[in-house]
N, C-alpha and C positions, 0 to 999 in steps of 0.2 A: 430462801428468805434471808434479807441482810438486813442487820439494824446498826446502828451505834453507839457506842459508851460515851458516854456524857460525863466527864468530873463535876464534882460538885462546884470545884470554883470555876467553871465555863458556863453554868446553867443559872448564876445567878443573874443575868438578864432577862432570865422567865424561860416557860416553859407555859405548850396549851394542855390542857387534860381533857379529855373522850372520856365520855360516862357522865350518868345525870342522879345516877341513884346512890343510896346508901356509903358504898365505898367509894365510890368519886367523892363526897361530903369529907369522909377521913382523907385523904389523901390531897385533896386542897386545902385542909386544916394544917395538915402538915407540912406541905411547901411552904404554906405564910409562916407557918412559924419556925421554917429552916432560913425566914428572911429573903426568899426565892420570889418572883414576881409571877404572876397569874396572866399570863397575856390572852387568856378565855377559854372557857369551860362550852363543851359541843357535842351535842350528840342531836342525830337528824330525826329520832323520836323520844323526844325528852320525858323523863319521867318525872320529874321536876323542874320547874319554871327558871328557879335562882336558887343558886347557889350559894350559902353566906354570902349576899350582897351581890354575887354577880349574875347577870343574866346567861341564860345558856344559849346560845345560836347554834345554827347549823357550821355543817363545815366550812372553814373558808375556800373562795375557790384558788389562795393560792398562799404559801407562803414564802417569806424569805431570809431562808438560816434561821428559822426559829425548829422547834421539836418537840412532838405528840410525847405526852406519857397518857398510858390505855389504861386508866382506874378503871374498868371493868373485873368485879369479883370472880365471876364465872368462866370457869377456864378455857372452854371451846367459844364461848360468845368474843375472849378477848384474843386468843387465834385470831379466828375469823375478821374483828378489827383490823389487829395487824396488819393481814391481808388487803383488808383495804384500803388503808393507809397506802401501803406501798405501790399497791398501783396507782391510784392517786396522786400522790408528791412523790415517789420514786425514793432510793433504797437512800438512808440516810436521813430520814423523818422520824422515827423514833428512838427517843432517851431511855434512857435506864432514873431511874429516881431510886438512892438511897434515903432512909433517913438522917442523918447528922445525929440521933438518940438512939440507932443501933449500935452493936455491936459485932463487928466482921474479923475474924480471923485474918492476921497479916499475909498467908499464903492463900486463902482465898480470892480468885479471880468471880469478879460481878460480871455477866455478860448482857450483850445487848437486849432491851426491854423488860429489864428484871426494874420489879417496885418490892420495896425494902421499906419498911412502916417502923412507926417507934415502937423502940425497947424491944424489938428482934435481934436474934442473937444467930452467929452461925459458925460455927465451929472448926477449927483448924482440918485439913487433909481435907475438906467437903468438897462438890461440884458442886455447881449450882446451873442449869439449864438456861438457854434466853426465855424470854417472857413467864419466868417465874414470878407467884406472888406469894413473898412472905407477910404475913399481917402485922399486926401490933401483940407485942409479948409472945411471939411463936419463938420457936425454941429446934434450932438445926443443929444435931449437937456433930462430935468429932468425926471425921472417915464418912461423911451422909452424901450420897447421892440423890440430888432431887431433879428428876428429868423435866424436859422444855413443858412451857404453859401448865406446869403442877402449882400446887399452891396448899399450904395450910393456915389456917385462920386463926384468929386471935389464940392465945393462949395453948396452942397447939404444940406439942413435942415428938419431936421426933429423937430418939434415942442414939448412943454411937451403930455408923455403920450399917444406917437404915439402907435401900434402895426404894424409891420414891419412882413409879413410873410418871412416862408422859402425860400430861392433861389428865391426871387423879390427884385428888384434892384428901387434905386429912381436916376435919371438921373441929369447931369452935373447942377446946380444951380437951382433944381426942391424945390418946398418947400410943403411942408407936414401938413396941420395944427394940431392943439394941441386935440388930443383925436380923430384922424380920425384912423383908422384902414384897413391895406393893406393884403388880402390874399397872399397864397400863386404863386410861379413864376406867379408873376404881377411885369408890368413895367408901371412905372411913367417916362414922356417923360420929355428931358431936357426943362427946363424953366416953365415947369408948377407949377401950384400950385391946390393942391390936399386939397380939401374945403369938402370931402365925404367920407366915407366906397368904398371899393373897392375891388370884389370881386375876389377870385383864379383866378390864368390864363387867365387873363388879361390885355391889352396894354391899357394904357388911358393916354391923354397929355389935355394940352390947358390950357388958363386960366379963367375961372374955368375949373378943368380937366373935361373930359367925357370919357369913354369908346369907343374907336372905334373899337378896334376888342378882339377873343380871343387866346389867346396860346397856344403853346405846350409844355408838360414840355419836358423842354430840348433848347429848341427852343435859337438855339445862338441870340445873338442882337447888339456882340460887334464885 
């Protein structure tokens, strides 16, 4: 899979976004108000009509130098986008979208297809994966590994020196302690706080979390 990095000062010509629900809404909230232009919002089975003001269409059948940001929440659904995309319009169609209201450590590398929301924070020595989704007020703190198509949602912390697998999500103000490590598509339920190892494909909540069931990959949650 290959994407592209996008600066912020090359993408203020606009950018299209994929996704019709909830978090496409935040995420074109937040291009307009990075001053970024909206060249159209698309998904081929809309869950919403319009989008603040704009209507949503199907995919174009072509574009020219312009570039997809995949506001898709859910982290196998925004994979699988990706995927699409790129055979589609071929490798070089998708951006990265930071906020301009984040905060990114100077040694930190953004990779391609990562969306970066306000008032996220990410901490110096971290990775960060392609098509990662950090939310609004999540919280990557110092030495974090967070693997490709992972994502934690609003208010979300991740502690120093997390390991964050691939496509596992940590949930709305879930917190993660310092040196624990989360396999792969594993989900951390919202408000928990994860005190343990926690292994692939696996749903674990509470406080202190526990494992209650296991996963599918793939398995929607949003």
């Amino acid at each position: 899979m290959s994407f592209v990095t996008i600066p912020h000062v090359e993408i203020s010509s606009g950018l299209r976004i994929i996704g019709s629900g909830g978090h496409a809404t935040s995420v074109v909230s937040q291009v307009i108000a990075d001053g970024i232009r909206v060249l159209g919002i698309h998904d081929d089975n809309p869950i919403n009509a319009t989008i603040l003001g704009f209507e949503v269409s199907n995919l174009p059948k072509k574009i020219d130098g312009e570039f997809f940001i995949v506001a898709v929440g859910d982290n196998y659904s925004r994979y699988e986008l990706s995927l699409k995309l790129l055979s589609i319009y071929g490798d070089g169609c998708i951006g990265t979208y930071v906020s301009s209201n984040s905060q990114i450590a100077a040694d930190v590398h953004i990779p391609e297809g990562t969306v970066i929301l306000s008032g996220a924070y990410v901490g110096p020595k971290s990775n960060i994966g392609q098509g990662v989704l950090l939310n609004t007020k999540s919280v990557v703190e110092h030495d974090c590994h967070v693997g490709q198509f992972a994502s934690v949602a609003p208010g979300g912390i991740l502690a120093g020196r997390v390991k964050l697998g691939e496509f596992s999500a940590v949930g709305i103000a879930a917190i993660v302690d310092a040196t624990v490590s989360i396999g792969s598509h594993s989900l951390i339920g919202a408000n928990s706080f994860c005190n343990k190892d926690i292994g692939n494909l696996s749903v674990a909540y509470g406080t202190p979390v526990r494992v209650v069931r296991e996963r599918q990959v793939g398995e929607v949650y949003l």
